[in-house]
C-alpha positions as CSV (number, residue, x, y, z in Angstrom):
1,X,160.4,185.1,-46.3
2,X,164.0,185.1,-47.6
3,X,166.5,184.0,-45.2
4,X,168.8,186.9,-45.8
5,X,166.2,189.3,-44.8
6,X,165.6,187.3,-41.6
7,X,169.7,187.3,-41.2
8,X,169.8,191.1,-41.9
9,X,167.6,191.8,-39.2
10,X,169.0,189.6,-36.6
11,X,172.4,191.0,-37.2
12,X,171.3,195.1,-37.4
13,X,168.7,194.4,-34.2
14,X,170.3,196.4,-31.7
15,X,170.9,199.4,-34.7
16,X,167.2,199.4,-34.9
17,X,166.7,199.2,-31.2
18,X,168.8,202.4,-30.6
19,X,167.1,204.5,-33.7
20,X,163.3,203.1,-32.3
21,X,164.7,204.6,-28.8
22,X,166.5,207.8,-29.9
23,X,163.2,208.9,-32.4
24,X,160.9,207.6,-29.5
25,X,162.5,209.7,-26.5
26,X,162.6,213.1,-28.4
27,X,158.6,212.5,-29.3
28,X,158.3,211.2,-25.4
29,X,156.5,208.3,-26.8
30,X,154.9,205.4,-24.1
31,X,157.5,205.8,-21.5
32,X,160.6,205.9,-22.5
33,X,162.1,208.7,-20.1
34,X,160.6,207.1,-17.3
35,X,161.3,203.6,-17.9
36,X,164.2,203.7,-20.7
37,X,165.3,200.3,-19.9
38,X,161.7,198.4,-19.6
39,X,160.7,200.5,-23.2
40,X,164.1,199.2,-24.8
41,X,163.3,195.4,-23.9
42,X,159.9,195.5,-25.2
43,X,161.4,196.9,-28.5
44,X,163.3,194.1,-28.5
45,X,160.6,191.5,-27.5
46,X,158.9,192.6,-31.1
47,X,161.9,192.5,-33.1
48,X,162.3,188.9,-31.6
49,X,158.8,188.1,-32.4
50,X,158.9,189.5,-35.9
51,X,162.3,187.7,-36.4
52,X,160.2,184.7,-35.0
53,X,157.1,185.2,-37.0
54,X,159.2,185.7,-40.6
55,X,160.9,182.3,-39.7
56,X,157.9,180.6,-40.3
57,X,156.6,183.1,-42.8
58,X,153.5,184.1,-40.8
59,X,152.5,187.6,-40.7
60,X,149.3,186.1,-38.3
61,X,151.6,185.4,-35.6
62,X,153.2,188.7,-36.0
63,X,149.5,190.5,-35.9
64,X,148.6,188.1,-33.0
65,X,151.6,189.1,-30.9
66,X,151.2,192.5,-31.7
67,X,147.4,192.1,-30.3
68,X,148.5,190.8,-27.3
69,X,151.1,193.2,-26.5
70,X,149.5,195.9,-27.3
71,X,146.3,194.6,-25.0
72,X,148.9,194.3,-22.2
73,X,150.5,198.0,-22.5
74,X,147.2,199.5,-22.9
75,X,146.3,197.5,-19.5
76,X,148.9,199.4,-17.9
77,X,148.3,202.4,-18.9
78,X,150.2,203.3,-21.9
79,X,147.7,205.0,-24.8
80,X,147.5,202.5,-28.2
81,X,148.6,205.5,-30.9
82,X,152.1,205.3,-28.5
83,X,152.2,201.7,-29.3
84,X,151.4,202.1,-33.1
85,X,154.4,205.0,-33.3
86,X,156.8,202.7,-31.6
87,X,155.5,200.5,-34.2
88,X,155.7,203.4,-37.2
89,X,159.6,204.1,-35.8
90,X,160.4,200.1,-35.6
91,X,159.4,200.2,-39.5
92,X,161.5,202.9,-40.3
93,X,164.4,201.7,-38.5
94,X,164.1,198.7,-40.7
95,X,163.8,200.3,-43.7
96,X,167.1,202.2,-43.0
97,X,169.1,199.5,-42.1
98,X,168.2,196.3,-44.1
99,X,167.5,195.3,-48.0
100,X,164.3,194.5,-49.4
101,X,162.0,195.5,-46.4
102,X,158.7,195.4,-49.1
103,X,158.8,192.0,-47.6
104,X,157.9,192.7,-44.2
105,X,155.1,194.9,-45.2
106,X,152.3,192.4,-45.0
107,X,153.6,192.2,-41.3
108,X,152.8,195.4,-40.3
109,X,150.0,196.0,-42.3
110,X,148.3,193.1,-40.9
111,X,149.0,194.3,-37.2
112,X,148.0,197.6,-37.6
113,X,144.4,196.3,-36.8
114,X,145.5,196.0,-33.3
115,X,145.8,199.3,-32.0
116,X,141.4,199.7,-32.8
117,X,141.0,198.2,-29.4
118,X,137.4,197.9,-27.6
119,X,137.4,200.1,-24.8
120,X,138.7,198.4,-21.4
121,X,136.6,196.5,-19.2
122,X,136.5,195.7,-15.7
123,X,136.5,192.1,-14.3
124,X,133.2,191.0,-13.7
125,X,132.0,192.4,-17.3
126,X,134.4,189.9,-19.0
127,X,133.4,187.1,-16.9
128,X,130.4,184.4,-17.8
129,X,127.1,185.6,-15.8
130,X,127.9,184.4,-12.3
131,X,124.9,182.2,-12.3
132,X,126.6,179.7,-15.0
133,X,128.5,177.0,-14.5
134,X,131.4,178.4,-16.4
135,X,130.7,182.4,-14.4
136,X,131.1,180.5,-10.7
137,X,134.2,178.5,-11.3
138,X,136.2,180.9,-12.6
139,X,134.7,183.5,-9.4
140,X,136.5,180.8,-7.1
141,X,139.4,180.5,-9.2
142,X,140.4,184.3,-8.9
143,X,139.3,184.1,-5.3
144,X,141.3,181.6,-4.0
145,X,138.2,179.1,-3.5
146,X,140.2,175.8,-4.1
147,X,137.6,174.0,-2.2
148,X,134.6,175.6,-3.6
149,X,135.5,175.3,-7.2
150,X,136.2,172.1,-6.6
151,X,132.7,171.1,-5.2
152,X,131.3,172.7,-7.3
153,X,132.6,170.8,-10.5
154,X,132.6,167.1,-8.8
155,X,128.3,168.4,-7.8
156,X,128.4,169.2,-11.6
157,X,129.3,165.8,-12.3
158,X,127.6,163.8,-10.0
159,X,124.4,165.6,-11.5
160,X,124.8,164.2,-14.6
161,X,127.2,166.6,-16.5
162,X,129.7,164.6,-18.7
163,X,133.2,164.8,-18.1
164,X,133.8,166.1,-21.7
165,X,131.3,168.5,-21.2
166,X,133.1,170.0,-18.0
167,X,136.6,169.8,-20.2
168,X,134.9,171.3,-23.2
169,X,133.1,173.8,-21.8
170,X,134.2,175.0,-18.8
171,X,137.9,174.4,-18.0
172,X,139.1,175.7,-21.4
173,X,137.4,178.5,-21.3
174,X,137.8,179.4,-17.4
175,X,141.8,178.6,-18.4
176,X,141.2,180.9,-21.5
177,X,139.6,184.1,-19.3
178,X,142.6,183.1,-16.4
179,X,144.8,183.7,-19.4
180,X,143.7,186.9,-20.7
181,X,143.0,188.6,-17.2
182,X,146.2,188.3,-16.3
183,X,147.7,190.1,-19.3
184,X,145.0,192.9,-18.9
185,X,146.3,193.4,-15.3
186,X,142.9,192.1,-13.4
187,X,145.1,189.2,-11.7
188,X,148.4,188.1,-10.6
189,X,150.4,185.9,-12.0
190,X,150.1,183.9,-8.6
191,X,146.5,183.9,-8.8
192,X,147.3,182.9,-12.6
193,X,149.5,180.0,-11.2
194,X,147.0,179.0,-8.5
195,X,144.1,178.6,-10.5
196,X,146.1,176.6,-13.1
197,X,146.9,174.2,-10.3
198,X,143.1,173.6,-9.0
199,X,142.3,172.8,-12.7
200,X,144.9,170.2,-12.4
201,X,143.9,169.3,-8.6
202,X,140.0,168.9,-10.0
203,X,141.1,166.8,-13.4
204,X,143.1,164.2,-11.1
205,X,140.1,163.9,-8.8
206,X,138.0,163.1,-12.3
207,X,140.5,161.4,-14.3
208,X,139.5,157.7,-12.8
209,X,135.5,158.2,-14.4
210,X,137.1,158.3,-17.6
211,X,137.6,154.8,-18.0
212,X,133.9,153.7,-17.2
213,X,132.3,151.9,-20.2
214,X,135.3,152.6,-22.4
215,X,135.3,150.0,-25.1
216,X,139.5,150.1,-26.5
217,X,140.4,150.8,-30.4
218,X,143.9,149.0,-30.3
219,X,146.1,152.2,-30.6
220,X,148.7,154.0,-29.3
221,X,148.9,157.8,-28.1
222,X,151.4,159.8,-26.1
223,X,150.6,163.5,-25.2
224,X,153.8,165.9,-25.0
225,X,153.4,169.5,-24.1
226,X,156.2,171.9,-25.6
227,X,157.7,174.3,-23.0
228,X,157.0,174.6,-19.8
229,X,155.1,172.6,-17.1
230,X,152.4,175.1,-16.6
231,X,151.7,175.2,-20.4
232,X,150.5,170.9,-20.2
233,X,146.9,171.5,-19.2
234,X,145.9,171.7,-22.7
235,X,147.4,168.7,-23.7
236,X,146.1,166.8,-20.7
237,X,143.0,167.4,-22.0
238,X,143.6,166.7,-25.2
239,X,145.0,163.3,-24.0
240,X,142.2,162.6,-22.0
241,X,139.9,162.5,-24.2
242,X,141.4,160.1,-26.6
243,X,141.3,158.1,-23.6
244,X,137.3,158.4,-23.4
245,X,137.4,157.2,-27.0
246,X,138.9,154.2,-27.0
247,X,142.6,155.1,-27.1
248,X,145.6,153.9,-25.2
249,X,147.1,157.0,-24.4
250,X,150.1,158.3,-22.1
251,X,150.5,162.0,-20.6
252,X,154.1,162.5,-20.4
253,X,153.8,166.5,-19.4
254,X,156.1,169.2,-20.5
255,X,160.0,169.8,-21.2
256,X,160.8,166.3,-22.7
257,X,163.7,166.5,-25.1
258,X,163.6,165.2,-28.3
259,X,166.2,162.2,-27.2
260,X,164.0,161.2,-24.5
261,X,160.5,161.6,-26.6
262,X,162.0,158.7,-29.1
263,X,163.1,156.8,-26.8
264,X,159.8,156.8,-25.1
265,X,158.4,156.3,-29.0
266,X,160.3,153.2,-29.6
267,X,159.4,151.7,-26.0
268,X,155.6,152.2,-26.5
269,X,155.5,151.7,-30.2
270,X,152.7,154.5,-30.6
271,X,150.3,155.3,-33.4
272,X,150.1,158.8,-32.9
273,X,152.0,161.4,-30.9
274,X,150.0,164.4,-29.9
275,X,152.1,167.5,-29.1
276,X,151.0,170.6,-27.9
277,X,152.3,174.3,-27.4
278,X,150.9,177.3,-26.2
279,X,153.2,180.2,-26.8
280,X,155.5,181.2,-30.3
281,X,158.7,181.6,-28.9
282,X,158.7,177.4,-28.2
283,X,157.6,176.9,-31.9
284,X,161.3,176.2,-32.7
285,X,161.9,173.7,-30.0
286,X,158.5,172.0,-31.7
287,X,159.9,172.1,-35.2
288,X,163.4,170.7,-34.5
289,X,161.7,167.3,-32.2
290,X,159.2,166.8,-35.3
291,X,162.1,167.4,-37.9
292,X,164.5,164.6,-35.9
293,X,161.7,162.5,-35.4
294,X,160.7,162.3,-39.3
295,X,164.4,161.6,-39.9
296,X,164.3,158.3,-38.1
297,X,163.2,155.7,-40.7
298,X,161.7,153.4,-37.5
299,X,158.9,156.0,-37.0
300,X,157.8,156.6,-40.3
301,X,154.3,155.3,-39.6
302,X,153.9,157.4,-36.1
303,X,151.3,160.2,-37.6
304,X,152.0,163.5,-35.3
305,X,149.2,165.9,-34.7
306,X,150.0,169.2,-33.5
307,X,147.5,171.9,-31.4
308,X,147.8,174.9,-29.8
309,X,147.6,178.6,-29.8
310,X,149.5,179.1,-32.5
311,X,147.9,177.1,-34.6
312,X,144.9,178.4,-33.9
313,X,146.2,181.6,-35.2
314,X,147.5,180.2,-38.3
315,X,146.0,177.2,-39.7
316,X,148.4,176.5,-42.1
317,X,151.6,176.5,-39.6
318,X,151.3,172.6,-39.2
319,X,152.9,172.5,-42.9
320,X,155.6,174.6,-41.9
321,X,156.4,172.3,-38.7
322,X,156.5,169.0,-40.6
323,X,153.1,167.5,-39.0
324,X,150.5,165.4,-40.3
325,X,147.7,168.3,-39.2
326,X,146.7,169.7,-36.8
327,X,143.0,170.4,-34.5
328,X,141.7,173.6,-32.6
329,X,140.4,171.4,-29.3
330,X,140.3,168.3,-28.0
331,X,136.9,167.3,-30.3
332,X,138.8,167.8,-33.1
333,X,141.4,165.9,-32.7
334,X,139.5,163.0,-32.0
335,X,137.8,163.3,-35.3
336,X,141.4,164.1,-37.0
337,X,143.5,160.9,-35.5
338,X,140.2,158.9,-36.0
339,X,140.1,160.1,-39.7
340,X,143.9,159.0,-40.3
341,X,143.3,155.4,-38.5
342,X,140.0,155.0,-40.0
343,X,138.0,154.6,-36.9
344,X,134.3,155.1,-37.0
């Protein structure tokens, strides 16, 4: 993406923003009449993401985003050809007001898949059958049942069921569905919150078992989430389970700054730093702590591996953040770091 197109349309955003809601109130598109002000910010929130997405030349983040967004709005209501219009008039707006918009095509293109959504489903249809393992936690979750999700995970375990198995295949995914029902309006975001929390609460009570029969490899590993503290769970786990294979590892949460994440690098003397974000708009925060580290001659050898959702969505983004690669769960990575150290 040229950088004067990204420039152009930072500096001519609010010109767009006012033709998007001047061609969308006379076709009384979503609603703007009722709600001018909430319609106007979420014009903004996708010329932020766009701006966001060109940065780091992705047009998959862009059609992600635009899938999310356009999940959410139909969740409340709001019928998907109003989105793709607001879309259509955002596209236009561009094209009257910067140069060269034949670059931002493949954007749009690419997120016009979004608006052929499934038809909406309630709760219980989206959830694993009730009688798996997966299907009851996440029932207690939503319900409030801290103590009943709980027994019924540390039952799970006593039974038998490894500890990677319970990370692998039920708290990512219960965290997953917690995720997406609350951005098709089934829960709150205190029920959101809450169930976060019990995932934590549970993972503490486990966290001792995972040093039985662990035999250690010698190395280092620190596990930084980017952004906030409710965005660390996926890193924990991720931590974790270098700690089930051999690694030395430390789980220093969320919202370190860079300053503090070397000095914590040169105290340790770590092999690998593991860091982890869950949402685009902290993918800059990532990108300038990996750029500063990589300027510091004493790290050179520290290999960084980077996960997340974004990365998920586009493979390829751990090139444009500086990293060494990156891995789509915690498995993964184990085989990536162990690959780079050459660990059998």
């Amino acid at each position: 993406m040229h950088n004067h197109t990204i420039e152009q349309l930072k500096s001519k955003k609010q010109a767009i923003v006012k033709f998007v809601m001047d061609k969308s109130s006379g076709k009384k598109i979503g609603k703007v009449d009722l709600a001018p002000d909430l319609f106007e910010r979420d014009v903004n929130y996708i010329l932020d993401y766009l701006i966001q997405s060109a940065e780091f030349n992705s047009p998959l983040l862009f059609a992600d985003f635009t899938a999310w967004l356009t999940d959410l709005l139909v969740n409340l209501k709001i019928e998907p050809d109003h989105v793709r219009l607001s879309y259509d008039f955002i596209r236009e707006g561009i094209e009257n007001h910067i140069d060269h918009t034949g670059i931002l095509e493949e954007y749009f293109e690419l997120s016009r898949e979004a608006f052929n959504l499934s038809p909406i489903l309630d709760m219980e249809t989206m959830l694993a059958p009730e009688n798996d393992l997966q299907g009851k936690y996440i029932r207690h979750l939503v319900n409030g049942d801290r103590h009943l999700a709980r027994n019924l995970i540390m039952d799970a375990f006593h039974s038998g069921k490894k500890i990677k198995d319970i990370y692998m295949n039920v708290f990512a995914p219960a965290q997953r569905m917690i995720g997406y029902l609350w951005q098709t309006n089934k829960i709150s975001v205190a029920q959101e919150h809450y169930a976060t929390a019990v995932t934590q609460l549970i993972m503490s009570e486990l966290y001792p078992h995972i040093f039985h029969d662990t035999q250690f490899n010698g190395l280092k590993m620190a596990g930084v989430a980017i952004g906030s503290e409710l965005h660390e769970l996926a890193i924990r786990m991720v931590t974790d389970f270098f700690e089930m294979d051999g690694w030395d590892t430390y789980f220093y949460g969320a919202n370190m700054p860079v300053q503090s994440i070397m000095k914590t690098l040169d105290q340790g003397k770590f092999d690998l730093l593991a860091l982890s974000v869950t949402m685009m708009v902290h993918l800059n925060e990532m990108k300038k702590i990996i750029t500063e580290i990589r300027r510091q001659e004493r790290f050179k050898t520290v290999k960084i591996l980077v996960g997340g959702n974004p990365l998920n969505v586009d493979p390829n983004l751990w090139k444009t953040l500086g990293a060494d690669g990156t891995a789509k769960n915690a498995d993964l990575a184990i085989n990536v770091a162990n690959t780079w150290f050459n660990i059998s």
